[in-house]
RODO-2510 file (C-alpha; in nm, 4 decimals, decimal comma):
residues 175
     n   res          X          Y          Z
     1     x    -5,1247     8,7820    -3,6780
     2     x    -4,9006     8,5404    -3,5164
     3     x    -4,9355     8,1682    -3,5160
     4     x    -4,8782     8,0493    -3,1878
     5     x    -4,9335     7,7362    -2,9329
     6     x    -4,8458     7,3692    -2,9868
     7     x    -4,8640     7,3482    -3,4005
     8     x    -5,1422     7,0038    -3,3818
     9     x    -5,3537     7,1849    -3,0847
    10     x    -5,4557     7,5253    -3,2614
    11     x    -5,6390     7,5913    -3,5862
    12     x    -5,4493     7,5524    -3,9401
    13     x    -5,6085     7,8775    -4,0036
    14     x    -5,3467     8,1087    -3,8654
    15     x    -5,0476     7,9456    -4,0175
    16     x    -5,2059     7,9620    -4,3658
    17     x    -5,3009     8,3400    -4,3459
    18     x    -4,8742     8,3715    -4,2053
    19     x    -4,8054     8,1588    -4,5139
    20     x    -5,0074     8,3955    -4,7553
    21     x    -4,8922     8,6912    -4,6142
    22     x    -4,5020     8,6241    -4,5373
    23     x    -4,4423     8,4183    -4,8304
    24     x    -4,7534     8,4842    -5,1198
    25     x    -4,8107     8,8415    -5,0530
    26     x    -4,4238     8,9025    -5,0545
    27     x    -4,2820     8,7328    -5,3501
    28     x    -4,5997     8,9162    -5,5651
    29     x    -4,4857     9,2205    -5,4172
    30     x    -4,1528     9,1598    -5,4933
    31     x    -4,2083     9,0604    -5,8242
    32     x    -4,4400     9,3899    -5,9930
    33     x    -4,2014     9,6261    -5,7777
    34     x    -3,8947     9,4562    -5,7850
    35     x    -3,9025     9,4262    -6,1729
    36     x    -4,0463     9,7806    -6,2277
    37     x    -3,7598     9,9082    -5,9771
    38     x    -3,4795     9,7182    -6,1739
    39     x    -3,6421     9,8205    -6,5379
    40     x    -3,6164    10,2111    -6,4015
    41     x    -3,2302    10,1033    -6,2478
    42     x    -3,3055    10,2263    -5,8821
    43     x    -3,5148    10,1455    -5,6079
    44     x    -3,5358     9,9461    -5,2523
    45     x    -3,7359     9,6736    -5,0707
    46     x    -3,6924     9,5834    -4,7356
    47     x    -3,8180     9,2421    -4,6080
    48     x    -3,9590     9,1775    -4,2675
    49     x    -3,8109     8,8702    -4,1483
    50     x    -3,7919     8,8525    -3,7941
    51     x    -3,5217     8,6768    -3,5259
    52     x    -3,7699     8,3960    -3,5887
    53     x    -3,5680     8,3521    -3,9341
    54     x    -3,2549     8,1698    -3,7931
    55     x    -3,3795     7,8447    -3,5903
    56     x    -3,6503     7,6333    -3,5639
    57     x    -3,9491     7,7804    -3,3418
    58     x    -4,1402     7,5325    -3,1087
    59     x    -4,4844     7,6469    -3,0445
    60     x    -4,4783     7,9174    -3,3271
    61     x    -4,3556     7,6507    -3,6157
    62     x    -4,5718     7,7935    -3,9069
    63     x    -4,5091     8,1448    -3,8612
    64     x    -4,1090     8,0715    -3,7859
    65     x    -4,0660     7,8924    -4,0881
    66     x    -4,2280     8,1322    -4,3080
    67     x    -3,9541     8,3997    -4,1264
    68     x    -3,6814     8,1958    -4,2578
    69     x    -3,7983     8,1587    -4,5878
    70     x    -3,8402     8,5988    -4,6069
    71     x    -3,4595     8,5665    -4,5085
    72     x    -3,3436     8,3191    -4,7909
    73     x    -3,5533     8,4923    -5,0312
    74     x    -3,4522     8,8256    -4,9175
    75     x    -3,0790     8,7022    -4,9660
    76     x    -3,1235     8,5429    -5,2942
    77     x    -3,3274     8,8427    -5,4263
    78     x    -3,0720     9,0614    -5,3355
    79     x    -2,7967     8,9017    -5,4907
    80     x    -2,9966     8,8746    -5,7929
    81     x    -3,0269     9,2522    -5,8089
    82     x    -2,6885     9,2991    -5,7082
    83     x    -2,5492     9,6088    -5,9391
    84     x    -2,9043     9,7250    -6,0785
    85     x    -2,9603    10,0247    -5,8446
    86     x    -3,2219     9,8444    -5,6442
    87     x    -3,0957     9,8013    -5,2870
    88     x    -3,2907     9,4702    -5,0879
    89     x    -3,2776     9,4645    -4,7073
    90     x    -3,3604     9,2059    -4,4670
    91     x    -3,5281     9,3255    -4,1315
    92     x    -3,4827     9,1152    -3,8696
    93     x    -3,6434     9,2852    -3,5600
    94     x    -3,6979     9,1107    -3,2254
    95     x    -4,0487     9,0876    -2,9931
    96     x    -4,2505     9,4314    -3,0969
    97     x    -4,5366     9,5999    -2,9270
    98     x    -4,8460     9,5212    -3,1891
    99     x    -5,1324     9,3245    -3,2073
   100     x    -4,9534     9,0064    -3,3095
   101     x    -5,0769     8,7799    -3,0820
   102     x    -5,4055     8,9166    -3,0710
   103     x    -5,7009     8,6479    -3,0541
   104     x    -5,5024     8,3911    -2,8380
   105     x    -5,3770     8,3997    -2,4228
   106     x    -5,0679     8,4759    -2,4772
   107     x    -4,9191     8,8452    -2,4148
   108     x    -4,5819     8,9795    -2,4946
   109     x    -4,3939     9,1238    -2,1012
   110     x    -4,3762     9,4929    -2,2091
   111     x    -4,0438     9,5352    -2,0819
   112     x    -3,9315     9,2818    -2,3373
   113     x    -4,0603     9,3899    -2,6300
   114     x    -3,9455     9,6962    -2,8867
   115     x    -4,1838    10,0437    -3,0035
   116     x    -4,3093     9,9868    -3,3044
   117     x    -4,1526    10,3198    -3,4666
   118     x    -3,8406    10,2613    -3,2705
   119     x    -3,8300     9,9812    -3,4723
   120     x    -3,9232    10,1424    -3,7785
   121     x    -3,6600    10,4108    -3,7410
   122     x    -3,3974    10,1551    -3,6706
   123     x    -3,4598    10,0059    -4,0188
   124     x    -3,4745    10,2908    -4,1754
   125     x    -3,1650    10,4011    -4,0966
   126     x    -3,0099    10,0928    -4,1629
   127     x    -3,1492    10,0879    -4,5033
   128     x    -3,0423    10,4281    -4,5636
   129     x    -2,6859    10,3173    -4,5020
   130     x    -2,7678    10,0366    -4,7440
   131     x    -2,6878     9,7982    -4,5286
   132     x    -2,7921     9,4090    -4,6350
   133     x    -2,9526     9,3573    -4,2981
   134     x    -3,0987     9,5179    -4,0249
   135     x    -3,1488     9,4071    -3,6503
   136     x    -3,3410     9,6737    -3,4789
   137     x    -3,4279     9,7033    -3,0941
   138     x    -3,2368     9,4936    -2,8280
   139     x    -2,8827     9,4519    -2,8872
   140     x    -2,9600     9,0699    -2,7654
   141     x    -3,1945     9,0598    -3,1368
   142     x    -2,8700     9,0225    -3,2799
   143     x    -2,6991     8,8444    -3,0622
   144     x    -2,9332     8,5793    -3,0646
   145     x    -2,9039     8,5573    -3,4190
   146     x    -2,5823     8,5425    -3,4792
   147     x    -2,5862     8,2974    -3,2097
   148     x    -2,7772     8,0464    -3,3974
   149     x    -2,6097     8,0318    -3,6575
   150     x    -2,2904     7,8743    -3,4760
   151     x    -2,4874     7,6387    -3,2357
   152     x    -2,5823     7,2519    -3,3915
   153     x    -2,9233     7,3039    -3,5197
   154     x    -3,1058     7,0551    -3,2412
   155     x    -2,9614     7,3002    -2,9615
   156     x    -3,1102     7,5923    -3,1144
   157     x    -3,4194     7,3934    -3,0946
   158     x    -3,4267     7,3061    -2,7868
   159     x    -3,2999     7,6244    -2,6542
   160     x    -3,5889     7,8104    -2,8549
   161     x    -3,8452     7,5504    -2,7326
   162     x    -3,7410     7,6033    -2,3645
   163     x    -3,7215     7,9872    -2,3835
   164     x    -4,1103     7,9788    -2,6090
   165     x    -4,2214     7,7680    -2,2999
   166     x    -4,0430     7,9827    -2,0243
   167     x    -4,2944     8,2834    -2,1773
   168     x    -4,6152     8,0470    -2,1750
   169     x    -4,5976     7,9298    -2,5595
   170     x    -4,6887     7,5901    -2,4739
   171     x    -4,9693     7,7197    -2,3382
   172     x    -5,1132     7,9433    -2,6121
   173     x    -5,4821     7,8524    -2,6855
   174     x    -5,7543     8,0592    -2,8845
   175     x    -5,9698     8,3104    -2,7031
***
């Protein structure tokens, strides 16, 4: 499930099922476990955001956007719960071997992308240690991130858009 392609030439369709799922499907989520978690005084969610979260993403708009809202969210909740025993997470993992682009042209180079339980372990761990975020696979996931967050916002951009049409992006179409 990942929106991809020049936003205006592929179907609304994916974005809105990366809207209900990242955003909808999270906050209700977050909300029935989150309170019964805090009610009880212990407890932990972890939040998939993605290294999507901290720019703009040319040719994958809808599904970067609803990235960066898991992060904010993900922030805010957990400074809300802050002191209550429930620990909240942020994952922020990098390109991962699944079916995410499944139904469109484009394919992920498999020496670029992360094992799914790799990835999964990574987090885990991290969460264990309670820390607030998590960057698992490639050391360059977090690089990257940090990264963006020290560059003006239009050369993120523009850096993203060039890299997303380096790997074909631009290109994406429906199968």
């Amino acid at each position: 499930m990942g929106p991809a392609g020049p936003f205006l030439e592929r179907p609304l369709e994916p974005n809105q099922v990366a809207v209900d799922l990242n955003i909808t499907a999270l906050m209700t989520l977050s909300h029935a476990l989150g309170r019964t978690m805090a009610a009880r005084g212990r407890g932990g969610i972890i939040n998939v955001a993605s290294t999507a979260a901290f720019q703009p993403m040319p040719y994958q708009a809808g599904y970067g956007a609803t990235k960066a809202f898991v992060l904010s969210f993900t922030e805010a909740l957990a400074e809300e719960l802050r002191g209550t025993g429930v620990h909240v997470m942020a994952a922020h993992p990098g390109g991962t071997d699944t079916s995410f682009f499944e139904g469109t042209t484009h394919t992920m180079d498999p020496r670029r992308v992360d094992a799914p339980g790799d990835v999964a372990r990574r987090t885990l761990d991290d969460f264990a240690r309670r820390r607030s975020a998590s960057y698992p696979g490639r050391r360059l996931n977090q690089v990257g991130s940090w990264a963006a967050r020290f560059l003006p916002r239009t050369t993120t951009t523009r850096l993203t858009a060039w890299v997303n049409r380096t790997v074909g992006m631009d290109t994406v179409r429906a199968e």
